[in-house]
N, CA, C and O atoms as a GROMACS GRO file, in nm:
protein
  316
    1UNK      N    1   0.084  -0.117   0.000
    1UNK     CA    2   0.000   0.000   0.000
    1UNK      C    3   0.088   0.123   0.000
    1UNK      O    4   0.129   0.176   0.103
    2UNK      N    5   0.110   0.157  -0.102
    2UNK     CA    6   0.246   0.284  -0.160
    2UNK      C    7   0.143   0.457  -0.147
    2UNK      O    8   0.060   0.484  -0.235
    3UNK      N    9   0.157   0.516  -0.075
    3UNK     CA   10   0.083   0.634  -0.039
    3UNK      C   11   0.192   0.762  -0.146
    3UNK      O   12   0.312   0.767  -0.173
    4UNK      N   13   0.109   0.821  -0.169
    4UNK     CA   14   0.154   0.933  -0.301
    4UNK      C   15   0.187   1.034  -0.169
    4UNK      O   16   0.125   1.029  -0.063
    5UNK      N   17   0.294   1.124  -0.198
    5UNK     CA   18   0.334   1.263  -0.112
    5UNK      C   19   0.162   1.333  -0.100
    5UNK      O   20   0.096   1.358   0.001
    6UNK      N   21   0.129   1.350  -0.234
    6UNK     CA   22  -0.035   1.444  -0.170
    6UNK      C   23  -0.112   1.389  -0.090
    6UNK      O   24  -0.171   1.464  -0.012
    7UNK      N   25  -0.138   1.235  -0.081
    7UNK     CA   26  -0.213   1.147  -0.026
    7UNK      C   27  -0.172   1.150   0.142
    7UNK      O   28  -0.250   1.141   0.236
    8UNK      N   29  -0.049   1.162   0.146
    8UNK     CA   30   0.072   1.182   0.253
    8UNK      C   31  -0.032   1.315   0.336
    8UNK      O   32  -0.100   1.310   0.438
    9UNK      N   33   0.002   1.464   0.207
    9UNK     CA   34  -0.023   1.546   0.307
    9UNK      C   35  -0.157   1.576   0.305
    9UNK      O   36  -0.176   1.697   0.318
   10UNK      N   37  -0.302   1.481   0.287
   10UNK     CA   38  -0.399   1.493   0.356
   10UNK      C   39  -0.427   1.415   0.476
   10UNK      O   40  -0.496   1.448   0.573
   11UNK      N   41  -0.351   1.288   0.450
   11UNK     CA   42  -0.348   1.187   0.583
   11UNK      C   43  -0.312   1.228   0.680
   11UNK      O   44  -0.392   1.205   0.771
   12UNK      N   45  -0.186   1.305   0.721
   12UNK     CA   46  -0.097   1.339   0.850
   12UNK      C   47  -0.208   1.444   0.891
   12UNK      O   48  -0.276   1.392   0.980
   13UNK      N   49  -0.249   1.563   0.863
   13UNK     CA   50  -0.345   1.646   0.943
   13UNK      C   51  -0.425   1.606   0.981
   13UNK      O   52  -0.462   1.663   1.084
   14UNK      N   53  -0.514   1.482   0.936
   14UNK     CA   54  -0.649   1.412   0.997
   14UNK      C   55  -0.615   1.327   1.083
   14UNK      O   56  -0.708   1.285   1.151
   15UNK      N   57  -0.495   1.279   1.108
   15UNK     CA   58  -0.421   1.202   1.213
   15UNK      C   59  -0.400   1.315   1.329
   15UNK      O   60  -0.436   1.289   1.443
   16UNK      N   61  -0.367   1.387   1.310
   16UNK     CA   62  -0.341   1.486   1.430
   16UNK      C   63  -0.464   1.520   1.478
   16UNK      O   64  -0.499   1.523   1.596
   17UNK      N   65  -0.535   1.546   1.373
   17UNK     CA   66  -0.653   1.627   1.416
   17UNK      C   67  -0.761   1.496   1.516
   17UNK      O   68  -0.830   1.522   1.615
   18UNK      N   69  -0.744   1.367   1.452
   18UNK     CA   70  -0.803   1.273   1.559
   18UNK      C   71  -0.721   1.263   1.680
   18UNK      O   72  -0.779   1.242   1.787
   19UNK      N   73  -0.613   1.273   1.678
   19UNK     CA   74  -0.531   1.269   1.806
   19UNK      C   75  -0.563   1.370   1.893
   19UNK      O   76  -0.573   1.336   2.011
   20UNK      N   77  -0.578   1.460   1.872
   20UNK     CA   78  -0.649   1.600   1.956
   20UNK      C   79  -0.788   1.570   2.006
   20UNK      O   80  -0.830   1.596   2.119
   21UNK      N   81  -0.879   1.491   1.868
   21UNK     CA   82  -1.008   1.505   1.965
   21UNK      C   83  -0.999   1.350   2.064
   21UNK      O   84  -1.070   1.332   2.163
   22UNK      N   85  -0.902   1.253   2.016
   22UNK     CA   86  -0.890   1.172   2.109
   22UNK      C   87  -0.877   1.226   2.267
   22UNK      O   88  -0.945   1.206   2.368
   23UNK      N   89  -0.777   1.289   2.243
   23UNK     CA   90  -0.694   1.377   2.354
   23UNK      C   91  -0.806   1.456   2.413
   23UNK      O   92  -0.842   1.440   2.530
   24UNK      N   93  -0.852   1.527   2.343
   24UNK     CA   94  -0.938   1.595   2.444
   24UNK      C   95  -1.114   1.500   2.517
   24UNK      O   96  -1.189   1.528   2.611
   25UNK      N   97  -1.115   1.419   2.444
   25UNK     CA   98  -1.205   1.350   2.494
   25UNK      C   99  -1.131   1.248   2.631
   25UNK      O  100  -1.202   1.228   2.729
   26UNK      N  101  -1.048   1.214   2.628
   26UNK     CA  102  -0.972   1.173   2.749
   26UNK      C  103  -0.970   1.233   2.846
   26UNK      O  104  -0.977   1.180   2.957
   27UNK      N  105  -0.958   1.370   2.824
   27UNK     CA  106  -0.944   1.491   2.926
   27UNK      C  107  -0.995   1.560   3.028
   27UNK      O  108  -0.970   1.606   3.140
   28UNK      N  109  -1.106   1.543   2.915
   28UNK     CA  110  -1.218   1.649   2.944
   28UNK      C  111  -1.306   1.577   3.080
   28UNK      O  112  -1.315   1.674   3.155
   29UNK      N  113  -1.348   1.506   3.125
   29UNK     CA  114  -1.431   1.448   3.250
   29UNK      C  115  -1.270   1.502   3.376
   29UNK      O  116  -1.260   1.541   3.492
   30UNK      N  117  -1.225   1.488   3.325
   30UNK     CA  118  -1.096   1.534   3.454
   30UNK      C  119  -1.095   1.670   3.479
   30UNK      O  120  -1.085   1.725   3.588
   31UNK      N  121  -1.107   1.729   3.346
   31UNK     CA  122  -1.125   1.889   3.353
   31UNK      C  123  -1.241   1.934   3.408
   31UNK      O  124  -1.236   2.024   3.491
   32UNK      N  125  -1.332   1.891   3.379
   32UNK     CA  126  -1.495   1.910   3.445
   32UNK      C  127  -1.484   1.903   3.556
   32UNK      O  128  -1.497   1.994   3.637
   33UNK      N  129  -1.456   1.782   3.579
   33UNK     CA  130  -1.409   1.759   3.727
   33UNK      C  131  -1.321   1.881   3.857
   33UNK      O  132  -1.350   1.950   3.954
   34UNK      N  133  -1.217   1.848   3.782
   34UNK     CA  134  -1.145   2.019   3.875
   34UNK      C  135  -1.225   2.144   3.853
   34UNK      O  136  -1.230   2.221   3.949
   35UNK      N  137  -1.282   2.173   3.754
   35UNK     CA  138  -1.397   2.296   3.747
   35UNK      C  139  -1.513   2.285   3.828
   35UNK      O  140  -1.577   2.381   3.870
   36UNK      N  141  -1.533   2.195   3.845
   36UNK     CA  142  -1.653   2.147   3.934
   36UNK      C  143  -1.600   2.165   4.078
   36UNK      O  144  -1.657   2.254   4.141
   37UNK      N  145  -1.496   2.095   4.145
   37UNK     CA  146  -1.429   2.112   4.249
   37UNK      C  147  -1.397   2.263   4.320
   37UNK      O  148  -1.445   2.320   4.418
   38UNK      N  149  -1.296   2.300   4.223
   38UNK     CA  150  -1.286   2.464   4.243
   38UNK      C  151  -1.427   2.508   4.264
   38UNK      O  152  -1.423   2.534   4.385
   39UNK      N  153  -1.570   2.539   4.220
   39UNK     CA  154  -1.678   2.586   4.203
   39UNK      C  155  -1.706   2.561   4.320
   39UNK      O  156  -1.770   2.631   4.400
   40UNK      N  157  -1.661   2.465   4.334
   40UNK     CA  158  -1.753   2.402   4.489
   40UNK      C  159  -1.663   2.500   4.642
   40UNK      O  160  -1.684   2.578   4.735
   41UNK      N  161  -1.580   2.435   4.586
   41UNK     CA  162  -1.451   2.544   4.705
   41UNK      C  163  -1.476   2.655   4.701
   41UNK      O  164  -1.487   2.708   4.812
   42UNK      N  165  -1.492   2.725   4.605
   42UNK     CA  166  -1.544   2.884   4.599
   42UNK      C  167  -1.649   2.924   4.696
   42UNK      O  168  -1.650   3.019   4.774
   43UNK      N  169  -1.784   2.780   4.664
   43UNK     CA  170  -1.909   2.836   4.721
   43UNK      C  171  -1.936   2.794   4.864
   43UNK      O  172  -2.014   2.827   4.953
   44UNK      N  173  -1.820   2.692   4.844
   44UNK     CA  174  -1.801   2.690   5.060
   44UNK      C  175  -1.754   2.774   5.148
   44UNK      O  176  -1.763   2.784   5.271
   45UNK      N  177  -1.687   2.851   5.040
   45UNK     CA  178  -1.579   2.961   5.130
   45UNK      C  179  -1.642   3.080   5.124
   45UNK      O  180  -1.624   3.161   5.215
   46UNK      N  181  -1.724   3.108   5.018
   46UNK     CA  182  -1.818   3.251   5.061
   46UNK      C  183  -1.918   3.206   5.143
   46UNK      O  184  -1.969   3.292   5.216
   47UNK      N  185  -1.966   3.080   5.152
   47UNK     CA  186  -2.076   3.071   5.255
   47UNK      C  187  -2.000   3.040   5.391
   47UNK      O  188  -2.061   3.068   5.494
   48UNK      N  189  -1.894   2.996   5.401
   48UNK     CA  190  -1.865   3.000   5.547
   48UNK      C  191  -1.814   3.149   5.592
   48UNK      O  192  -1.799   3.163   5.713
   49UNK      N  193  -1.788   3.248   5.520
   49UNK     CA  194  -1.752   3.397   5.538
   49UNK      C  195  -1.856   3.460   5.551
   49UNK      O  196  -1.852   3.561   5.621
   50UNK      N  197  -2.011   3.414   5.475
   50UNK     CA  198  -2.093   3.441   5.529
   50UNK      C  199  -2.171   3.412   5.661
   50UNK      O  200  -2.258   3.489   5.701
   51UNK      N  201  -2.129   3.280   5.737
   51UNK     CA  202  -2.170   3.259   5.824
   51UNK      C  203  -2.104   3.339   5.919
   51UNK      O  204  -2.185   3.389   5.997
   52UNK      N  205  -1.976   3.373   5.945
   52UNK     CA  206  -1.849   3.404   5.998
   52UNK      C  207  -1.911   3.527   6.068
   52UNK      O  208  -1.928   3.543   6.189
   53UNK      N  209  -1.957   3.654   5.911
   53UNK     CA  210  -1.995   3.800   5.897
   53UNK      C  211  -2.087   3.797   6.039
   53UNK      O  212  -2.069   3.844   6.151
   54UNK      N  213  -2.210   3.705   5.967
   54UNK     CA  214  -2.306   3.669   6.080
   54UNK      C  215  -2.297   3.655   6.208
   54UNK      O  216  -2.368   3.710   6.292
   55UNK      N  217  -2.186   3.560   6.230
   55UNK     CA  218  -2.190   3.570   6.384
   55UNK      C  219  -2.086   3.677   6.473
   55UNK      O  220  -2.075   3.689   6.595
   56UNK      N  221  -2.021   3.744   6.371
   56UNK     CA  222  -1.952   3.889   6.417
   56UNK      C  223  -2.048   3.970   6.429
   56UNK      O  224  -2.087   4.030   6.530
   57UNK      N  225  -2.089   3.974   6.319
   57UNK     CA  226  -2.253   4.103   6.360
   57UNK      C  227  -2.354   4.090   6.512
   57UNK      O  228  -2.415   4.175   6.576
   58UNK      N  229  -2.337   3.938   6.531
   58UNK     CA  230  -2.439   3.935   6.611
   58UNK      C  231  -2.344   3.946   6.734
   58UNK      O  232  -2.391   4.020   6.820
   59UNK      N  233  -2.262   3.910   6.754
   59UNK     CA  234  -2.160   3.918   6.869
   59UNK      C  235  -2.166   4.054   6.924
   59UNK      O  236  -2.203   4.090   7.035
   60UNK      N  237  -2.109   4.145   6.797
   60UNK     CA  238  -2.118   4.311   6.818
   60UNK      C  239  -2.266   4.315   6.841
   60UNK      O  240  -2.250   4.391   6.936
   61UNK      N  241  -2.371   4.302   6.838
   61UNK     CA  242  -2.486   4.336   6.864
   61UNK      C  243  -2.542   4.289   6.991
   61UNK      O  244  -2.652   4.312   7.041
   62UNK      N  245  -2.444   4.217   7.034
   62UNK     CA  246  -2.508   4.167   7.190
   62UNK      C  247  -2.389   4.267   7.270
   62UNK      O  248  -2.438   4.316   7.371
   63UNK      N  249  -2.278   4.298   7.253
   63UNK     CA  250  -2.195   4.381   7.343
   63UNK      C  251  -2.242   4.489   7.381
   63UNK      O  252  -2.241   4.548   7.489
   64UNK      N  253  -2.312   4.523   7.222
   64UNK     CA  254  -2.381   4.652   7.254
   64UNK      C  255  -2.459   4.659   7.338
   64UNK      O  256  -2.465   4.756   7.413
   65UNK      N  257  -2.545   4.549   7.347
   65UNK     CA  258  -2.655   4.573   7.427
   65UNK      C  259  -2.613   4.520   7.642
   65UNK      O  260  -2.655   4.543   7.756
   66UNK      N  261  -2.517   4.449   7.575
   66UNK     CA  262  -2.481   4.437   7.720
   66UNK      C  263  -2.411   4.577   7.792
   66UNK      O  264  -2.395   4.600   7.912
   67UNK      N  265  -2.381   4.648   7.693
   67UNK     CA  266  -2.335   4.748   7.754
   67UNK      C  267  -2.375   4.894   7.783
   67UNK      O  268  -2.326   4.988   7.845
   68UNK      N  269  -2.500   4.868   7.699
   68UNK     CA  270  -2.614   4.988   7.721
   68UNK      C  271  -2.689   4.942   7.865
   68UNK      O  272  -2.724   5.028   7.947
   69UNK      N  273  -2.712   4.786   7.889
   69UNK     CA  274  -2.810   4.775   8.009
   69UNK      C  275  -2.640   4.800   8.160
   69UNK      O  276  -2.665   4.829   8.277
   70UNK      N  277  -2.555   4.787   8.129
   70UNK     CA  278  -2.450   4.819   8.230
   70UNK      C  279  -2.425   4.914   8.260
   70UNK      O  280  -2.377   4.940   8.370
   71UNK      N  281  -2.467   5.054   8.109
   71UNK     CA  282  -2.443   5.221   8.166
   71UNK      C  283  -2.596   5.199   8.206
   71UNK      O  284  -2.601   5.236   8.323
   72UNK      N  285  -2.715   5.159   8.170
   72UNK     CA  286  -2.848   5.165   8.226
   72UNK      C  287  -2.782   5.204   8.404
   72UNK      O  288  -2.759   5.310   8.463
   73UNK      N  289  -2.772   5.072   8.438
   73UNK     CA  290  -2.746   4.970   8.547
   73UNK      C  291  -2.702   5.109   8.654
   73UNK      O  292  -2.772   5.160   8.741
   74UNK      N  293  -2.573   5.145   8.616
   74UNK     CA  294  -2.481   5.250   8.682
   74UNK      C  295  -2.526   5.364   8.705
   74UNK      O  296  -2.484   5.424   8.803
   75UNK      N  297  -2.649   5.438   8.594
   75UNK     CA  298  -2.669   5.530   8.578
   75UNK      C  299  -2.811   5.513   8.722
   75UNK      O  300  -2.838   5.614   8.787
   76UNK      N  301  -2.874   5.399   8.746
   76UNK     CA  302  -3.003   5.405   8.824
   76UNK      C  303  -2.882   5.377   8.948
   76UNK      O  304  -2.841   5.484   8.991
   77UNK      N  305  -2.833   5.288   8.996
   77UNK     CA  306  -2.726   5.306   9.133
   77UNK      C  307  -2.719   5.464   9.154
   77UNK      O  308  -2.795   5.512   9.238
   78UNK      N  309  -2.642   5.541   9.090
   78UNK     CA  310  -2.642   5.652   9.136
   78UNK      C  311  -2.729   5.726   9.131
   78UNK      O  312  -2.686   5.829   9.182
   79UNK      N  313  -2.828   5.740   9.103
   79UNK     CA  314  -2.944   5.820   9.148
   79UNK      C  315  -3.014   5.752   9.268
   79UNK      O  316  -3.112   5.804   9.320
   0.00000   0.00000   0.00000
């Protein structure tokens, strides 16, 4: 089976070009995969920063109030 040089240079590009989509079909569930992963890491870490925010806010919102009923507190003693 004697292949002609032109025959040559349509064969070799369609060889590559299957080797690529071989290649990328190999790939690609691995790639999805780490995209998927990262996505996920992303949306754990803004929701645990959101939980975080939350319980700083509420922390500061109880000091406050512990410390308004303590000047309360001080302010009725001395009278």
């Amino acid at each position: 089976m004697d292949m002609k040089l032109v025959e040559l240079q349509i064969a070799l590009p369609k060889t590559y070009d299957a080797g690529k989509i071989q290649s990328d079909v190999h790939y690609y569930p691995q790639l999805a995969q780490s995209q998927l992963a990262e996505a996920t890491k992303k949306q754990m870490e803004r929701a645990r920063r959101q939980v975080t925010e939350k319980r700083t806010s509420a922390n500061v919102g109880r000091e406050q109030k512990q410390q308004r009923v303590i000047h309360i507190k001080e302010k009725q003693s001395t009278l």
